[in-house]
MARGU-378264 format. One record per residue (C-alpha): residue number from 1; x, y, z. Coordinates in steps of 0.5 Angstrom, whole numbers, padded with zeros to 4 digits, m for minus. Each point is the difference from the previous one (the first is absolute). Layout:
<bavexs>
(NUM,(X,Y,Z))
...
</bavexs>
This chain:
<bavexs>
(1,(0082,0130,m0139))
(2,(0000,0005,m0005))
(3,(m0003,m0003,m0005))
(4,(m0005,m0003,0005))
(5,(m0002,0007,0002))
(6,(m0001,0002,m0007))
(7,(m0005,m0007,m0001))
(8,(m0004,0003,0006))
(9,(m0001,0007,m0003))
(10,(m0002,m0003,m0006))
(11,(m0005,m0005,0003))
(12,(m0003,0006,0004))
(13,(m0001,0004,m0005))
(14,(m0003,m0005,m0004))
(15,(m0004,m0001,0006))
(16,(m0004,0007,0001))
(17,(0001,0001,m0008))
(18,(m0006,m0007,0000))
(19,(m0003,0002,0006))
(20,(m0001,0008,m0004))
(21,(m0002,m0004,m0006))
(22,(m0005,m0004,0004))
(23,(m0003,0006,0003))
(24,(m0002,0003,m0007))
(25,(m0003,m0006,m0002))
(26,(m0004,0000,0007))
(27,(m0002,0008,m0001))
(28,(m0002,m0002,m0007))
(29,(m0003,m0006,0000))
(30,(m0005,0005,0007))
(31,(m0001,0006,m0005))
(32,(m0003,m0005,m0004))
(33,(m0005,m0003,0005))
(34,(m0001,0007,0001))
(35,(m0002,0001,m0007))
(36,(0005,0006,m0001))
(37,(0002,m0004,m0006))
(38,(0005,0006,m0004))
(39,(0004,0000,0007))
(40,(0001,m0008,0000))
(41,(0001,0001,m0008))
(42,(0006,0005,0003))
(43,(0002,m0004,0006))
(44,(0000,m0007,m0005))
(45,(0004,0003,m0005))
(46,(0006,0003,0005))
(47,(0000,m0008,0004))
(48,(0000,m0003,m0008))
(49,(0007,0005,m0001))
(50,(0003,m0004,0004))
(51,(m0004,m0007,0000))
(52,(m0002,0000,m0007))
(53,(m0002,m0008,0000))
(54,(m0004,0000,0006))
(55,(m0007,m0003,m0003))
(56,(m0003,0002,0006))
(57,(0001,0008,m0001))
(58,(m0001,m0001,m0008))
(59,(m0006,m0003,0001))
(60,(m0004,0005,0005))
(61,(0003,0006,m0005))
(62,(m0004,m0003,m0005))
(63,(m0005,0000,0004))
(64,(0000,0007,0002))
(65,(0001,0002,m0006))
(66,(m0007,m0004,m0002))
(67,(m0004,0004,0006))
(68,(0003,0006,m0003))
(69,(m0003,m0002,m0007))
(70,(0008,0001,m0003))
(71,(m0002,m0009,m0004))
(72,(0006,0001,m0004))
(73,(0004,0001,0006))
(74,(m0003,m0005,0004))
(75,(0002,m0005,m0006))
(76,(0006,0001,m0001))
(77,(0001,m0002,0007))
(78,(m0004,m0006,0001))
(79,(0004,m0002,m0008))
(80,(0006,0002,0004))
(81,(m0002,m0005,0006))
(82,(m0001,m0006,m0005))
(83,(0007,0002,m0003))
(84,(0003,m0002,0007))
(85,(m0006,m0006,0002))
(86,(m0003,m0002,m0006))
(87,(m0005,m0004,0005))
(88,(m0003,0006,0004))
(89,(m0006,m0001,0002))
(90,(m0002,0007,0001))
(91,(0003,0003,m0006))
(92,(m0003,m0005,m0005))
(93,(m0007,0001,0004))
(94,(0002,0008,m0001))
(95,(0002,m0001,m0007))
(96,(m0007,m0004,m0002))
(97,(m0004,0005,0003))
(98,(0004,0005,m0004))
(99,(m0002,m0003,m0006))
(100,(m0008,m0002,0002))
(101,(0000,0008,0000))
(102,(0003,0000,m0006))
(103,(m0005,m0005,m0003))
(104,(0006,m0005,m0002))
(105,(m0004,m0005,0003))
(106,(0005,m0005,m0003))
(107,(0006,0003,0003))
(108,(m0004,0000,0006))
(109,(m0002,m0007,0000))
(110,(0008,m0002,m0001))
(111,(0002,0004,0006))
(112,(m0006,m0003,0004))
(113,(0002,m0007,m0002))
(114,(0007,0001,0002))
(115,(m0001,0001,0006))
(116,(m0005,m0005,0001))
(117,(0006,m0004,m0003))
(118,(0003,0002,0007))
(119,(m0005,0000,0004))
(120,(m0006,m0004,m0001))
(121,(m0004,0003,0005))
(122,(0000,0007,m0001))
(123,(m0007,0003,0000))
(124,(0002,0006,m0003))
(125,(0003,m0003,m0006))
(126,(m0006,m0004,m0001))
(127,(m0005,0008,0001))
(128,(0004,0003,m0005))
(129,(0000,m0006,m0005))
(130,(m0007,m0001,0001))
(131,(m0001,0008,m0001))
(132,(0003,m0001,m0008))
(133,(m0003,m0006,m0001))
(134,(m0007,0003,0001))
(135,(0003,0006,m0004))
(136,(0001,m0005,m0006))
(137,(m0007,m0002,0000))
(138,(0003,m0008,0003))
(139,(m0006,0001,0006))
(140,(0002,m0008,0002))
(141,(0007,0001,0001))
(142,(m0001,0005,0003))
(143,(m0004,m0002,0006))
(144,(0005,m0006,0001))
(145,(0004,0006,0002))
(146,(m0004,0004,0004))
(147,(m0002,m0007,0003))
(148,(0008,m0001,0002))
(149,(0002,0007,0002))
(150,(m0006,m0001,0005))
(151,(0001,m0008,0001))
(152,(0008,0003,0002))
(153,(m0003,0006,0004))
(154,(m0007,0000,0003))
(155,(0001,0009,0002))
(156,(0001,0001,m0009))
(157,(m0005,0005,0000))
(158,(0002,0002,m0007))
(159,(m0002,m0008,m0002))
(160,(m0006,m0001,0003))
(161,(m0002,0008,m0003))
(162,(0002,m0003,m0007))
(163,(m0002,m0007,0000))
(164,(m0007,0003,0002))
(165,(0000,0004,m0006))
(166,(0001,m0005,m0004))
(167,(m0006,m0006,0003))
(168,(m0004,0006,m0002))
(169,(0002,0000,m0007))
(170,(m0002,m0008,0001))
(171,(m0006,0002,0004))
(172,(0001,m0004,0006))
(173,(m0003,0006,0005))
(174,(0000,m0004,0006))
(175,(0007,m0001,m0001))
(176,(0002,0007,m0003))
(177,(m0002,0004,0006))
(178,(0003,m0005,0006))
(179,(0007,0002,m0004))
(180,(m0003,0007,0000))
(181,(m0001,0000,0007))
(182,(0007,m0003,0002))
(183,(0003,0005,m0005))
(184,(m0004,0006,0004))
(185,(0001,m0003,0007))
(186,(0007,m0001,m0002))
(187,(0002,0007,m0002))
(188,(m0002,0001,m0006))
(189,(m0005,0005,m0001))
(190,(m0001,m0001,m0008))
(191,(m0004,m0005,0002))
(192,(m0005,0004,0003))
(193,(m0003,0003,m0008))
(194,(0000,m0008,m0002))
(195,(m0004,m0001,0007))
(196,(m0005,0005,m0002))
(197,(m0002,m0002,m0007))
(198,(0000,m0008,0000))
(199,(m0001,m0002,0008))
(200,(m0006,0003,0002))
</bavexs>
């Protein structure tokens, strides 16, 4: 009996240490929303004393602290994530746009191809790739890449931005400002200077 007491304490007491666990997350993951990133940073962080192999949270820090503008930090998550899920998507998405910020466009690539290895039909990979392509001065493969990204995801405004720019670049007018047009209706407001000056 007493022994089966002792079992049921320590059940219950893993049970509200879970349930205090899982309201950090809860309350970290809000502040984010809410853009109060250095809270969540400090809320992630105090979850991730006590589960430091939740993906979930590591994740989100790195993206707080991307928003904070703190990118080393934010790398170091999104490696840490890719330590303990080698195939994450949004950590291999996070860390090619790391390094297209970086101007490492064959870093870039790599993660992008990774992910495109995981998931052939995430539009984002295709973006980003097609952004470094462009980047490189390869204006075909580019395009093939902006195709995709909008073939897997007809709302990608960033595509349709980009692969206008690029038909400007091979002179196809008509075609440019349709995908401006897109790209503006679909929030992208930098399409508007593009719209301005080769589609009057």
């Amino acid at each position: 009996m007493k022994n089966l007491l002792s079992f049921l304490l320590v059940i219950g007491l893993i049970s509200i240490l879970s349930a205090c666990n899982s309201g950090l997350t809860k309350e970290a993951d809000a502040l984010f929303r809410d853009g109060k990133y250095r809270e969540a940073v400090e809320a992630y962080n105090e979850y991730l004393s006590t589960k430091p192999k939740d993906i979930k949270s590591i994740y989100n820090r790195g993206r707080a602290y991307e928003e904070l503008g703190d990118i080393e930090s934010a790398r170091k998550d999104f490696i840490r994530v890719l330590d303990l899920d080698n195939e994450n998507l949004n950590a291999n998405l996070s860390m090619a746009q790391y390094w297209y910020n970086k101007k490492d466009y064959n870093k870039a690539i790599a993660f992008c191809d990774k992910v495109i290895a995981t998931d052939g039909r995430e539009s984002t990979a295709y973006l980003i790739k097609g952004r470094c392509l462009h980047q490189k001065s390869l204006f075909d493969d580019a395009k093939k890449n902006y195709d995709l990204a909008i073939e897997f995801d007809r709302k990608n405004a960033e595509a349709f931005l980009y692969r206008g720019a690029l038909k400007i670049v091979f002179n196809q007018k008509a075609g440019a400002c349709n995908d401006l047009n897109r790209a503006l209706a679909l929030g992208a407001d930098e399409a508007k200077a593009a719209l301005a000056k080769h589609c009057r």
